[in-house]
N, C-alpha and C positions, 0 to 999 in steps of 0.2 A: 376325905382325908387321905385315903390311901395313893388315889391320884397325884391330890399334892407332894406325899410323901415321895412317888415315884419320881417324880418329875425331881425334885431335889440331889436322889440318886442318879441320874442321869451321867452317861459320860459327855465330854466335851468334841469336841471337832478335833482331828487332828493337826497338826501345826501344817497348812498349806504350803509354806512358804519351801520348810523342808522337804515336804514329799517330791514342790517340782524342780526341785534343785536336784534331788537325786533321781526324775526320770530324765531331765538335761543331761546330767555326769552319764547317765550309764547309754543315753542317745551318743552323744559324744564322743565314749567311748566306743561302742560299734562302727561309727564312722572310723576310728580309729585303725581299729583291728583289722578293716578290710583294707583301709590304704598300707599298711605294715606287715598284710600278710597275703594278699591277693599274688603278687606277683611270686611269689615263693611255691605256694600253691598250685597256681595254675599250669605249671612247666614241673611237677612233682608227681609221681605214678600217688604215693601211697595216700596223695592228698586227691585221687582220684583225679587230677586234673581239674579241679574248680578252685576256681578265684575265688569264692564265698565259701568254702571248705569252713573256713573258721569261723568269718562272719552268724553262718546255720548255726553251729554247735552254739557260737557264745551269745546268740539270740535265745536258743533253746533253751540253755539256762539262765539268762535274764528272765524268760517266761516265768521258769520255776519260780526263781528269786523274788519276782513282785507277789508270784502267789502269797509264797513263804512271810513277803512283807504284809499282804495283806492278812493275813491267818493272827499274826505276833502280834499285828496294830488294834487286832480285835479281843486278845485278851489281855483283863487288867494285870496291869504288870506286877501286882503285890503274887499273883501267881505264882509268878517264876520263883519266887524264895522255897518251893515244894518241888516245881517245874525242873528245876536245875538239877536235882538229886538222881533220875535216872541218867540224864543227860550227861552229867558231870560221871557218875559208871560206866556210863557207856561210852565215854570219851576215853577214859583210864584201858579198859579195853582193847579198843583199836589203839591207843598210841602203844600199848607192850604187845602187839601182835605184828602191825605192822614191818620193823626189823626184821623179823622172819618169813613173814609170807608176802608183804607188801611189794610192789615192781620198785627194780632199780632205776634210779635217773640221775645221771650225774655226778654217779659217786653215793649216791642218798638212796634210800629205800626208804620214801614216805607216801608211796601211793598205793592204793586199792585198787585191781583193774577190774570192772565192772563191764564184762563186752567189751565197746570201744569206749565207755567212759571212766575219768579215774576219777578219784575221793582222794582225798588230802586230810587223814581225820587232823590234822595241827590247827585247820581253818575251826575245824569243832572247838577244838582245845581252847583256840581266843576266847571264842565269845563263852563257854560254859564257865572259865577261870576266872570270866567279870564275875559273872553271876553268884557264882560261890563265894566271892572273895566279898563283894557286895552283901551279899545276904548275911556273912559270917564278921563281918567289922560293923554294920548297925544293928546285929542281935546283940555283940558285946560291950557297946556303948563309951561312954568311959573305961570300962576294962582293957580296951584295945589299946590303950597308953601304957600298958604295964605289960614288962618284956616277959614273961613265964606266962603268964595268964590269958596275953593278947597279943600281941605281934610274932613273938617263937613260932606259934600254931600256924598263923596266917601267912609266913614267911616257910613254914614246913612244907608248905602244901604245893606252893610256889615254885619250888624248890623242885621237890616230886615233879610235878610235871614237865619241869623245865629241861629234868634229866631224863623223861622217858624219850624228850621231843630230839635232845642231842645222842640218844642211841640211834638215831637214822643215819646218819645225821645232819640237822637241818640247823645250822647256826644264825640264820636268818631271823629264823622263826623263833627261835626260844631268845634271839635279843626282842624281840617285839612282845612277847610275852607277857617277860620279866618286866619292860621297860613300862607296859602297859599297867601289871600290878604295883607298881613302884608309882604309877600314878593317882593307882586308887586309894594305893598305903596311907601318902601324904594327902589326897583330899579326905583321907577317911580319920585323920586327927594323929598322925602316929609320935610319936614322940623320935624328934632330932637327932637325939644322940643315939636312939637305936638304929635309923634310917642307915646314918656316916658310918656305924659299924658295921650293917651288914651290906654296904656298898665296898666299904674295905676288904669284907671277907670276900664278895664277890670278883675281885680283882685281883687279888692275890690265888684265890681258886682257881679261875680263867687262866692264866700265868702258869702255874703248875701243870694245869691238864695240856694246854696248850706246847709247852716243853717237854710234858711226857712224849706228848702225840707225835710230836715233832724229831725227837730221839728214836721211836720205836720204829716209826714209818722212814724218817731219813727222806731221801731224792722223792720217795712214792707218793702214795694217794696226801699221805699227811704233811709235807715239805712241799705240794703242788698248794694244798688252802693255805697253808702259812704265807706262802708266797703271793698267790692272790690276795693275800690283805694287805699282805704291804706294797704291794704294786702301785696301790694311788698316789706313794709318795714319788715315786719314778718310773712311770708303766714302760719308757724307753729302754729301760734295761735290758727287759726279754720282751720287747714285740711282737713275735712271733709264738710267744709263751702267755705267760702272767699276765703280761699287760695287752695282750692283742684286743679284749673286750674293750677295755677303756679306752684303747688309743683311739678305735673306732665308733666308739660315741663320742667322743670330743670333735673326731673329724666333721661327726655330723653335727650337730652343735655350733661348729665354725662353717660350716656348709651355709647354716639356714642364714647367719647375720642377723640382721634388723628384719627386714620383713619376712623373711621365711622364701625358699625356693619352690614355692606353691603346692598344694595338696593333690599327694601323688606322687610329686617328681622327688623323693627323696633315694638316692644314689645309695647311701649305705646301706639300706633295710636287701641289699641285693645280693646278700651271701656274704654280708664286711659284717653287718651286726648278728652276732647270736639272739636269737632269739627276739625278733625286735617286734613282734607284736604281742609279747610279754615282758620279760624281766626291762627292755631296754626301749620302749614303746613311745617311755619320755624324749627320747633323745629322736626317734622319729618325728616326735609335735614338737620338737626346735626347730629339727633342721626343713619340717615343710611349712609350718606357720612362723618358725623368727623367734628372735627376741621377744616382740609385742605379742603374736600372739600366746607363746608361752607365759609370759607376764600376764595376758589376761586371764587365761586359761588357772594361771597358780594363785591369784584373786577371787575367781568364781570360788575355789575348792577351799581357798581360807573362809570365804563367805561361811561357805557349806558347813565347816567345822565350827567356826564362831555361830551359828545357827544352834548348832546339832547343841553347845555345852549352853547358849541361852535357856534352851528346853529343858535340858538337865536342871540349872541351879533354879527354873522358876516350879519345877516339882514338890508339894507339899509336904514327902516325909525323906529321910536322910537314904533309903534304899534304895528310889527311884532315881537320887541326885549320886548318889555311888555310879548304879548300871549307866547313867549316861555321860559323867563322864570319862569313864570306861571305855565306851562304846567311843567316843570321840578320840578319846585318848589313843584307841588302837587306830582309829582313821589317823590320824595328825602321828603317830610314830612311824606308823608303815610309809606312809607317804613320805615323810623325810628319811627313811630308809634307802626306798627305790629310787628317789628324785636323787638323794646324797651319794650315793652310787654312781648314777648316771654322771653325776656332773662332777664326779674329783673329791667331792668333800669329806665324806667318807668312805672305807673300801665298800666294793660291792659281795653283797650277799647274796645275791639273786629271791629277791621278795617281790611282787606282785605290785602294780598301782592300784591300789583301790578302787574298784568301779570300772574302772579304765583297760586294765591289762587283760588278755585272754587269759581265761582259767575258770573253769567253771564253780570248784567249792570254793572259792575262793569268793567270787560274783552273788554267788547262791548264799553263801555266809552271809555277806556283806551287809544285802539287802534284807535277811531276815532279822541281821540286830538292828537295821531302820527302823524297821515294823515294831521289835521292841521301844526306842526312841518312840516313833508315833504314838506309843500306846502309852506310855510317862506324859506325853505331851498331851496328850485328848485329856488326862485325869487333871492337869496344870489351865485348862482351859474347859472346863467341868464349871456350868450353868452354877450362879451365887443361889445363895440360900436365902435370899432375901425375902421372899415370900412365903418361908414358913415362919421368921422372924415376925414378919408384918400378922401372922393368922395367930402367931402364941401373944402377939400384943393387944389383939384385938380381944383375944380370950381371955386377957387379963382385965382387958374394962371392963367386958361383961359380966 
């Protein structure tokens, strides 16, 4: 009997399909990062002079990253509702220290320098804020429809960390955040009319701060972001300013055309793009695979995402279907972040591709909330019980 019993408990197989989709995106991506940053590198002292300079490191952390996926996909995910609680302090932690001792880049102090490697604790912040938020809207139930009792709290918390994440400041990130909990709000039953209220306060919030910032800084650090956001409406304006990023990924973008100017030859990644085997990586894979191959390329990664929320909604309890589509939810926000950037649609933030762009917590993150996904998904494909059915039937004839 105990046999039997075991075997009943048993987990399921992980969902295949997903795991090789995201060892394809992150092959993909390496292929990437070396054609977008080879030539940069190799003719660069501090990059030692190697063409693989970035390739090494962002394979180094893909290593970690599958570990980390393998580790997550192996425990059951009901865990994480305890799991999350150091996680989620120790997240709080680093994001109110960071400001002050963390390295500057760009205006932002959101990294940890570790030797030659940096930490990004905002990559932690995502995925612990699923977790929390997950764990804290199916312990409330139905209460989570009622503003003082259920959404005020859940919205508080939000909130908190959304303002540790813009004391760096990283406006990228704390829109992906938010945008992310506002996803789990709504699949987690919230009620409408709180939703439109606290999207109003958040708009008129933004407004204010953004005019303060705007008033105190004037021409400086805070008149230069203002300005890069509005740049997508006419980056012509300052070229050589505001819009210099943009113009030069459109350039390349109208570079690549229909088929793409072949892999490799792409002419912007050549000191025209900032950063192009990160923030700007997408407009690399226009302009050397094209239209088509871009278009197939943003087909696979819809795949991936419709995959990732299947696993989610076929999850048997309401926590497991929060965390993934959470986890989905931040893949498919960040993604139209960076890509919406890249291409005009919206201002750029400088966010990361999923999977795809260099950047190690970022990569390491990514692939560790997979391993959570895997692990929702092996309990969704968890051996039927049909044979302990068949042994309590058989005890009843007897």
């Amino acid at each position: 009997m105990r046999d039997k019993e075991s075997q009943t408990k048993r987990r399921g197989t992980p969902d295949f399909q997903l795991l090789i989709l995201t060892v394809l995106l992150v092959g993909f991506g390496l292929v990437m990062v070396f054609s977008a940053s080879s030539s940069i590198a190799v003719i660069n002292k501090n990059f030692n002079y190697d063409s693989l300079y970035f390739v090494k490191k962002q394979m180094m952390w893909a290593g970690l990253g599958f570990i980390a996926m393998m580790i997550a996909m192996n425990i059951r995910y009901e865990k994480y509702k305890k799991l999350f609680i150091p996680f989620f302090i120790l997240t709080i932690i680093l994001l109110a220290l960071v400001p002050y001792v963390g390295k500057s880049l760009n205006g932002a102090r959101s990294w940890f320098g570790i030797g030659s490697l940096g930490i990004q604790p905002t990559e932690l912040a995502k995925i612990t804020t699923i977790l929390y938020l997950a764990a804290l809207i199916s312990k409330k139930g139905e209460t989570f429809r009622d503003f003082k009792k259920g959404f005020f709290p859940v919205m508080l918390i939000v909130g908190f960390v959304a303002g540790l994440i813009m004391l760096q400041p990283d406006l990228g990130s704390c829109m992906i955040l938010v945008a992310c909990s506002g996803i789990i709000i709504i699949a987690g039953g919230a009620n409408l009319k709180h939703i439109f209220a606290c999207i109003a306060v958040l708009v008129v919030g933004a407004s204010i701060v953004l005019g303060i910032n705007f008033l105190i800084n004037g021409g400086s650090g805070g008149g230069y972001r203002v300005g890069r956001l509005t740049s997508f409406l006419d980056p012509w304006q300052d070229p050589q300013g505001t819009g210099f990023h943009l113009i030069n990924s459109l350039k390349a973008l109208g570079h690549g055309g229909l088929t793409g100017a072949g892999f490799g030859q792409s002419i912007q990644k050549l000191h025209y793009l900032p950063y192009p085997y990160n923030d700007f990586i997408f407009a690399v894979i226009g302009e050397e695979l094209g239209f088509i191959g871009s278009a197939i390329f943003l087909l696979f990664y819809l795949y991936f995402i419709w995959r990732g929320l299947i696993v989610s909604l076929r999850c048997p309890d309401r926590y497991g279907t929060l965390v993934g589509v959470g986890i989905m939810g931040l893949f498919a926000v960040q993604t139209f972040i960076n890509i919406g950037g890249v291409t005009q649609t919206i201002p750029i933030t400088g966010v990361t591709l999923p999977l795809i762009s260099y950047g190690g917590s970022s990569l390491f993150m990514m692939l560790g909330s997979i391993g959570i996904l895997l692990s929702i998904s092996r309990e969704a494909n968890r051996p039927s019980d049909t044979t302990t059915k068949v042994t309590k039937n058989r005890r009843i004839t007897l």
